[in-house]
C-alpha positions as CSV (number, residue, x, y, z in Angstrom):
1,X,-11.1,-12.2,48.8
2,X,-8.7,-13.6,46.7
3,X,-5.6,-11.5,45.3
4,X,-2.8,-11.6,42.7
5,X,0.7,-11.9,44.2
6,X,2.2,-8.5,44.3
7,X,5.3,-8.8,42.1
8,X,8.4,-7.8,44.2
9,X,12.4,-6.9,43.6
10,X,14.9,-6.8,46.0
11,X,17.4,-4.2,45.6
12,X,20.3,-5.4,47.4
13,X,21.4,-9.0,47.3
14,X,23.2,-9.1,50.2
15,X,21.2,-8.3,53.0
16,X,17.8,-9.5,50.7
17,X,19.0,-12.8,51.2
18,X,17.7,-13.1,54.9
19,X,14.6,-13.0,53.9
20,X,14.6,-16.2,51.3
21,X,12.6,-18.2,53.7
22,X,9.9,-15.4,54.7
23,X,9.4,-15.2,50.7
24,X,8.9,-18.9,50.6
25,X,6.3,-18.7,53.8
26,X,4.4,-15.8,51.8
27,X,4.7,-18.2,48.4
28,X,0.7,-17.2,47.6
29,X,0.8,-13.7,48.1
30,X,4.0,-12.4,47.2
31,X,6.0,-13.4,43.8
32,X,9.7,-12.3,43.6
33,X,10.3,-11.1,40.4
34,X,13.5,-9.1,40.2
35,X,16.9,-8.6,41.7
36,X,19.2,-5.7,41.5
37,X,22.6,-5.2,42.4
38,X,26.1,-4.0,41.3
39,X,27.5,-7.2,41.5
40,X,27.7,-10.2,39.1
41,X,28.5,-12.6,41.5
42,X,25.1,-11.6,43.3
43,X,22.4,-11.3,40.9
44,X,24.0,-15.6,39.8
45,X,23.7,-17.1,42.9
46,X,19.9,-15.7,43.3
47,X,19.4,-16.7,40.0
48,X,20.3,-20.3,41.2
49,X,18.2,-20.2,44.0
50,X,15.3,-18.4,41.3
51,X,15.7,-19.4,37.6
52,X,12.4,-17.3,36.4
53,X,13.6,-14.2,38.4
54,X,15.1,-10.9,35.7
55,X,18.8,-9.8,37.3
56,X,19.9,-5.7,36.5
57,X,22.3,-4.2,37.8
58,X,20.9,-0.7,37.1
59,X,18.6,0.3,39.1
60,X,17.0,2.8,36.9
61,X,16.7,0.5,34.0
62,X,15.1,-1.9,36.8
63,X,12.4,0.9,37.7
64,X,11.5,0.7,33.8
65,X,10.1,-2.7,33.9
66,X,5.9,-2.7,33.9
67,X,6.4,-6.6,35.7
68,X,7.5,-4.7,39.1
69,X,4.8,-4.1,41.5
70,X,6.9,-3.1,44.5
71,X,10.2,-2.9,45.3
72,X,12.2,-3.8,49.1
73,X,15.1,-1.8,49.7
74,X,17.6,-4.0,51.4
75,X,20.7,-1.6,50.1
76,X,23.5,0.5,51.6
77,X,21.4,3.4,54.1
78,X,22.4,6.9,52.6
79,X,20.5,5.6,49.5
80,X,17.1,4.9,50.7
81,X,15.4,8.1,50.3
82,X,16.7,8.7,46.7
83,X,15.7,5.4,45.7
84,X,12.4,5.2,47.4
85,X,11.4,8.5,45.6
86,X,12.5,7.3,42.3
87,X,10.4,3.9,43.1
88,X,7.2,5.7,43.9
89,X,8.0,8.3,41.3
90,X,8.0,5.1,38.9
91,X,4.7,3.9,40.2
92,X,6.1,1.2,42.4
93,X,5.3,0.6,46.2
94,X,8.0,0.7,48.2
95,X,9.5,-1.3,51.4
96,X,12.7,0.0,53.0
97,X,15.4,-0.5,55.0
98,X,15.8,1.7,57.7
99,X,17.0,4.7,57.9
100,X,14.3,6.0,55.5
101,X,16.0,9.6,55.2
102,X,19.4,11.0,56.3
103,X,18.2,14.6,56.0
104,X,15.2,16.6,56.3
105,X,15.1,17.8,52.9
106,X,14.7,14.3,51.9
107,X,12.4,13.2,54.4
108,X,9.6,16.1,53.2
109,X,10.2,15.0,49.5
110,X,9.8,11.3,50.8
111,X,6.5,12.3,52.2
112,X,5.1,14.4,49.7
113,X,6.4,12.2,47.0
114,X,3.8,9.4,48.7
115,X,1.1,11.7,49.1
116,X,1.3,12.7,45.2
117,X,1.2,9.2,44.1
118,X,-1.2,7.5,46.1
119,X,1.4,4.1,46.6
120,X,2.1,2.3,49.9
121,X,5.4,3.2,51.5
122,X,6.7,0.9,54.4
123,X,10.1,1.2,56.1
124,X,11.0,-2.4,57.5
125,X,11.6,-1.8,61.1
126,X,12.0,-5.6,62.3
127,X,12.7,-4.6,66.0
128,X,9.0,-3.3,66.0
129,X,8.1,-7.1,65.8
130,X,10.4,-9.0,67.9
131,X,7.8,-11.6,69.8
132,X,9.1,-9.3,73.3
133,X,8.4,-6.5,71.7
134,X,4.9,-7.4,70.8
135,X,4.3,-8.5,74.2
136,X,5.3,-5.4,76.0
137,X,3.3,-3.4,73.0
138,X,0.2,-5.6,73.7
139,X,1.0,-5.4,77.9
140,X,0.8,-1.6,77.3
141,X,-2.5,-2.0,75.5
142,X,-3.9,-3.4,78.1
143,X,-2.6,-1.1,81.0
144,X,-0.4,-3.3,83.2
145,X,2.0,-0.7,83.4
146,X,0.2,2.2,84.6
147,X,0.7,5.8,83.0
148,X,4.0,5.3,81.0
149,X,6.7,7.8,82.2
150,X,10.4,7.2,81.2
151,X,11.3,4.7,78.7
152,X,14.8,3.6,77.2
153,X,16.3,2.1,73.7
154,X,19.3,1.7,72.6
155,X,21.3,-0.6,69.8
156,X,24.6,-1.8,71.3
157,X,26.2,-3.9,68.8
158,X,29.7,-4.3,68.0
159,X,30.1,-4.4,63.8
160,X,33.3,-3.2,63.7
161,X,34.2,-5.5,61.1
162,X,31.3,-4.7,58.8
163,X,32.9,-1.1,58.3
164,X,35.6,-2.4,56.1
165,X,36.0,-4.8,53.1
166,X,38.8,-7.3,53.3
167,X,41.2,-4.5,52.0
168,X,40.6,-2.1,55.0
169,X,38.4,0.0,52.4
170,X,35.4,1.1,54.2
171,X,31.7,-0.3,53.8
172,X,28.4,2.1,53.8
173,X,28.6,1.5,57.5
174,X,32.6,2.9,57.3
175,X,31.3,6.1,55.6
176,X,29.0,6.8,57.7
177,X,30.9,6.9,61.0
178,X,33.9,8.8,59.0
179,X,31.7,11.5,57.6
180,X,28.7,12.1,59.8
181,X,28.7,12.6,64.3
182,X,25.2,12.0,65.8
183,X,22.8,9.2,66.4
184,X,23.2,7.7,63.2
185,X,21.1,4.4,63.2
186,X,18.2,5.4,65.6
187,X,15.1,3.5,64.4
188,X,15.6,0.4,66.1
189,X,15.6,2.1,69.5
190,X,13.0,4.2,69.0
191,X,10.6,2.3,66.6
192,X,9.0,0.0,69.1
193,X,9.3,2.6,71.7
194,X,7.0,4.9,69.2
195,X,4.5,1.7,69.0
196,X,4.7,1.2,72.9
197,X,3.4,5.0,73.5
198,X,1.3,5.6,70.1
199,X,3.4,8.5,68.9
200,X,3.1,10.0,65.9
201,X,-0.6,8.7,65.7
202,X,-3.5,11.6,64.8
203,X,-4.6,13.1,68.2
204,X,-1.9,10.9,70.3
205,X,1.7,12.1,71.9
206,X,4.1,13.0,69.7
207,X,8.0,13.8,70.1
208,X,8.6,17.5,70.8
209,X,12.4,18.1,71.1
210,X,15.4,16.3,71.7
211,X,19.3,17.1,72.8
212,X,22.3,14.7,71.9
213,X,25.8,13.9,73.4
214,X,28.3,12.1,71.8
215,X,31.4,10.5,73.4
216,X,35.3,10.3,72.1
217,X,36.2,8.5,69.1
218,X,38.4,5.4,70.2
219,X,37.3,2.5,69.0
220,X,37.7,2.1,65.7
221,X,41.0,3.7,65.6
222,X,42.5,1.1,68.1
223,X,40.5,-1.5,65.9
224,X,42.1,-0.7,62.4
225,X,45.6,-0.1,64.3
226,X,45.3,-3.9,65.5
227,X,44.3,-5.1,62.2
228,X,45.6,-3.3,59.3
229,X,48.5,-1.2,61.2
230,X,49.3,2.4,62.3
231,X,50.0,3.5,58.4
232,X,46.0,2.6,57.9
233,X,44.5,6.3,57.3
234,X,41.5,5.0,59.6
235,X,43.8,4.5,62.3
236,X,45.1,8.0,62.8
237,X,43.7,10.4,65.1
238,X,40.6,12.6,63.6
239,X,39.6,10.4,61.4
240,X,36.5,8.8,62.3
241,X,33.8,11.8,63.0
242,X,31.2,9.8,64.5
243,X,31.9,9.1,68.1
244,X,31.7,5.5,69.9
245,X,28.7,6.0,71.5
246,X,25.4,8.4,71.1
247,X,22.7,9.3,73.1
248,X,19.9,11.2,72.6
249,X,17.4,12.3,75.3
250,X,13.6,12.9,74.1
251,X,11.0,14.6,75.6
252,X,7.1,14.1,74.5
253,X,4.9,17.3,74.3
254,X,3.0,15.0,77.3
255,X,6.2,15.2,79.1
256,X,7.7,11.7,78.4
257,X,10.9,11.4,78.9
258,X,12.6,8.9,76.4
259,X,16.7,8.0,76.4
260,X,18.0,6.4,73.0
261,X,21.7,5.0,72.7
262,X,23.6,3.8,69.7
263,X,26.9,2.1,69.9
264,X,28.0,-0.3,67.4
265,X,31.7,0.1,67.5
266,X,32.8,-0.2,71.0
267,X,34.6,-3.4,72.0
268,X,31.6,-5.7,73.8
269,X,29.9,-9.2,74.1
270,X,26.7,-8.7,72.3
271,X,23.7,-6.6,73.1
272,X,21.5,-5.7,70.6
273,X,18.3,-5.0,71.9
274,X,18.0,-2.7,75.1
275,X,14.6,-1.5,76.6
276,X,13.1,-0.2,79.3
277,X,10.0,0.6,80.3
278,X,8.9,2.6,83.6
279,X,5.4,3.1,84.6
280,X,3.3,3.9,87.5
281,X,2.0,0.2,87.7
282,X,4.6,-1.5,86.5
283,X,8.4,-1.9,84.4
284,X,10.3,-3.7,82.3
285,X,13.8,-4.6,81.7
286,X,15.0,-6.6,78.6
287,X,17.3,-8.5,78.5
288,X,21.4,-8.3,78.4
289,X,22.3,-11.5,76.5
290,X,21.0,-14.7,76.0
291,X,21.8,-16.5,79.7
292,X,19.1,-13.6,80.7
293,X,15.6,-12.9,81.0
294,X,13.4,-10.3,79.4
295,X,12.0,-9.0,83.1
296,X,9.1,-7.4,84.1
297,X,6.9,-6.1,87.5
298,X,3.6,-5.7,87.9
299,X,2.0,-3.8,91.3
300,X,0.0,-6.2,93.0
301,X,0.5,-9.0,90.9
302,X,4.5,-9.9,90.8
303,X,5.6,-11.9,93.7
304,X,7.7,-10.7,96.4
305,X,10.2,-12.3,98.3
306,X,9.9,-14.9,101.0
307,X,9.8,-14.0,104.2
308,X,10.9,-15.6,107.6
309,X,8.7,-16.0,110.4
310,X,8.8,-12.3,112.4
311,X,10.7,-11.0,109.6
312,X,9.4,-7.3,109.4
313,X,7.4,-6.5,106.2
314,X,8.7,-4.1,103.7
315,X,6.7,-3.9,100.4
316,X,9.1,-1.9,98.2
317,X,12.5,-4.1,99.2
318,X,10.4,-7.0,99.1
319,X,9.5,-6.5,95.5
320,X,10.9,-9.0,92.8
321,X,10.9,-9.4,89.2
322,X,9.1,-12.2,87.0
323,X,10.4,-13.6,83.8
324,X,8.5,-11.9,80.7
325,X,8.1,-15.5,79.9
326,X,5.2,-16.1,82.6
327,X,3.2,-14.0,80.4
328,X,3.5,-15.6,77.1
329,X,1.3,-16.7,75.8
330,X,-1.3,-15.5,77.5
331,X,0.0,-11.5,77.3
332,X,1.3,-12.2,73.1
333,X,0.2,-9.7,70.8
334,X,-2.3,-11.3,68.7
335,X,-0.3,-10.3,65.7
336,X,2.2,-13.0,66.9
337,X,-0.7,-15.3,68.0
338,X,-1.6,-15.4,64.3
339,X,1.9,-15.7,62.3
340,X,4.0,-17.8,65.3
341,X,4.5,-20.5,62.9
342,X,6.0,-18.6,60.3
343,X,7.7,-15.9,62.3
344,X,9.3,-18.0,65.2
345,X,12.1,-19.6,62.1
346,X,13.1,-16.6,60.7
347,X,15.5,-13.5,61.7
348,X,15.4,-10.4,64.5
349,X,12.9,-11.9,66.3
350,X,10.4,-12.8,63.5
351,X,10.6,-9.3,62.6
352,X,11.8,-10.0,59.4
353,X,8.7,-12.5,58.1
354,X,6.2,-9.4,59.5
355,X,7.9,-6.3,57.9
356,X,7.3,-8.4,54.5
357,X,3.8,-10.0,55.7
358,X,2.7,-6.7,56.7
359,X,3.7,-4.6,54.0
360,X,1.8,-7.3,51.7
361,X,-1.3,-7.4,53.7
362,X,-1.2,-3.3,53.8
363,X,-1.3,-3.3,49.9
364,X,-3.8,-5.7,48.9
365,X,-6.2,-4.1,52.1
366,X,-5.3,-1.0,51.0
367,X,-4.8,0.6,54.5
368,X,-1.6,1.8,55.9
369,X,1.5,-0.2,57.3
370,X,2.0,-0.3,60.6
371,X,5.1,1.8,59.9
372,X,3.9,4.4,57.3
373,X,5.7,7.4,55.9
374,X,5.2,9.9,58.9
375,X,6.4,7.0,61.6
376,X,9.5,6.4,58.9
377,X,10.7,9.8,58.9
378,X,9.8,11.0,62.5
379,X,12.3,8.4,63.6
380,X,14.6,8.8,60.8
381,X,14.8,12.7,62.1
382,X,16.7,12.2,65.2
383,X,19.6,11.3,62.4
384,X,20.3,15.1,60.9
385,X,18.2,16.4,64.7
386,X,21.1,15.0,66.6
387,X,23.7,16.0,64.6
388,X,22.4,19.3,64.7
389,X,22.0,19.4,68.7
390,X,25.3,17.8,69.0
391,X,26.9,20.8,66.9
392,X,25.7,23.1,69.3
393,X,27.1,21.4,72.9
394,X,23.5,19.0,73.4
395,X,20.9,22.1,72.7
396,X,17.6,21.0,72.4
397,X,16.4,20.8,68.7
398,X,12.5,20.3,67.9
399,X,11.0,18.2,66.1
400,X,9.1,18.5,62.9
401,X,5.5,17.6,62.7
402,X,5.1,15.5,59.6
403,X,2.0,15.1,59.3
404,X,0.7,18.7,59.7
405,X,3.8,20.3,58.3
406,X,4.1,22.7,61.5
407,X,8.0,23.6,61.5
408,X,8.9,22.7,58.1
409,X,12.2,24.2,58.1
410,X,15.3,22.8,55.7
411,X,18.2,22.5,57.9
């Protein structure tokens, strides 16, 4: 079956333009149209790069045009869910950044706004497709590990200086650790966690409640001290709400227990993917930085140490770990089996030629994404959740069940 290329625009130059290369891979299926943002300078150099492409800088007047078939959300975070509504409410699919929602009032009219129209709503969670990801996903699937009963995520990344512009005025990023306290950026942790178990799926596990601690506020006050000076408003004390680190602790209604952190302001070498796995037949550790190994075990099947002649035999301090690597390919998703030529040049992984390929192959199959509305605002929850819990000393807070609207309650 042969299809017309969906007719896309970007809405946010910036961060749009890591995905050039993915649009040029997806050439016969996808035709970018449109981009749209506040700056000049912007919307020029994509014209360069795309001559036949329409440039606004209003995105409502963008939303007008009967040439737009879909729109991808690459803009600052607090305005996804407004501008996803207005998209849909326009008659345009809709791909999005994460977070999808910042608060639970716009996370039901997110939902309810895609169930009125009918259109396809993606949020692009690239960590869901990271080629390890996949793996462990697809090493799940076929039971290696056992029954799964503890599982960690967490996004340690140090952006410090994305939080300011080059005249210590702060970015979306700035904003949002001066004005909000909780687990603010939570879907990378938890999205391929959520794809690991099969949450949030009809009949499956789901997340039932969740309590969240957050640490002192240092780091970005020592920051803007060192680089602007002590007269900087961001470098006295009480400015910056949001703590240096997060972390949330989630229990499934099977009894799953799930730890998420989120840290991407303390002073560190780079980390940005952290996962564990923990089952009854086997575990997995990613990764710390690049001179690692993603690791993994396997019960019965891993290698254990070497053992001298009379050496007494003991099984558990004899066990060892195994690259990840020894899998691959056998153990690779077949997703990444299919699109490895494509997804191994481009960014996070790959994940950021699948969010695209898959949000295009959703729409012209029309089936859901592999992240569809209920997935994006589950895990965009624990955002206004954890800032709830943390309000009240870490009390557990439940969670909403989006898809049956059982404790539908605006907080």
């Amino acid at each position: 079956m042969t299809h017309q290329p969906l007719r896309l625009a970007i809405v946010g130059g910036n961060r749009g333009g890591r995905f050039k290369r993915t649009l040029t891979a997806l050439a016969d299926r996808l035709q970018l149209v449109a981009i749209c943002d506040i700056s000049e300078e912007v919307t020029r150099q994509w014209k360069d790069d795309y001559p036949w492409i329409e440039t606004y800088r209003s995105y409502g007047e963008m939303l007008e045009s009967p040439d737009i078939d879909a729109v991808f959300l690459a803009s600052p975070m607090l305005l996804h869910a407004r501008q996803s509504i207005d998209a849909l409410s326009a008659g345009k699919h809709v791909l999005s950044e994460v977070i999808a929602a910042q608060t639970l009032e716009d996370a039901w009219e997110l939902i309810e706004t895609v169930e009125k129209t009918g259109l396809t709503y993606m949020m692009a969670e690239n960590y869901c497709f990271a080629r390890s990801n996949l793996a462990v996903k697809h090493l799940v699937e076929q039971g290696m590990f056992g029954e799964i009963t503890y599982l960690e995520g967490g996004y340690i990344h140090d952006l410090r200086y994305r939080v300011h512009n080059k005249d210590g005025s702060l970015t979306w990023r700035g904003d949002l650790h001066h004005n909000y306290d909780g687990m603010n950026y939570p879907t990378h942790s938890i999205g391929p966690i959520s794809h690991w178990l099969g949450l949030n799926k009809e009949g499956g596990d789901r997340m039932e409640s969740m309590s969240t601690f957050v640490s002192n506020s240092r780091s970005l006050q020592n920051y803007f001290q060192e680089k602007f000076g002590t007269d900087h408003p961001a470098a006295q004390q009480g400015y910056w709400k949001q703590g240096d680190s997060a972390v949330t602790n989630i229990v499934t209604k099977s009894g799953i227990l799930i730890t998420l952190r989120v840290d991407w302001t303390s002073a560190r070498p780079h980390n940005m993917r952290h996962y564990v796995v923990q089952g009854t037949e086997g575990a997995y550790l990613s990764k710390r930085h690049d001179l690692e190994d993603d690791l993994v075990w396997f019960k019965g099947r891993s290698p254990h140490k070497e053992r001298k002649p009379g050496q007494r035999i003991d099984d558990e301090l004899d066990e060892m770990w195994e690259p990840l690597t020894r899998y691959q390919p056998e153990y690779d998703h077949p997703v990444w089996k299919r699109w490895e030529e494509y997804a191994q040049s481009s960014g996070h992984g790959g994940g950021d030629f699948f969010v695209l390929e898959e949000f295009v192959s959703a729409i012209q199959e029309k089936r859901k994404p592999l992240v569809d509305v209920y997935d994006a605002v589950t895990w965009s929850s624990i955002f206004p959740l954890s800032m709830e819990s943390h309000a009240k000393n870490g009390q557990p807070i439940a969670f909403p069940d989006f898809r049956t609207r059982e404790g539908k309650v605006i907080r």
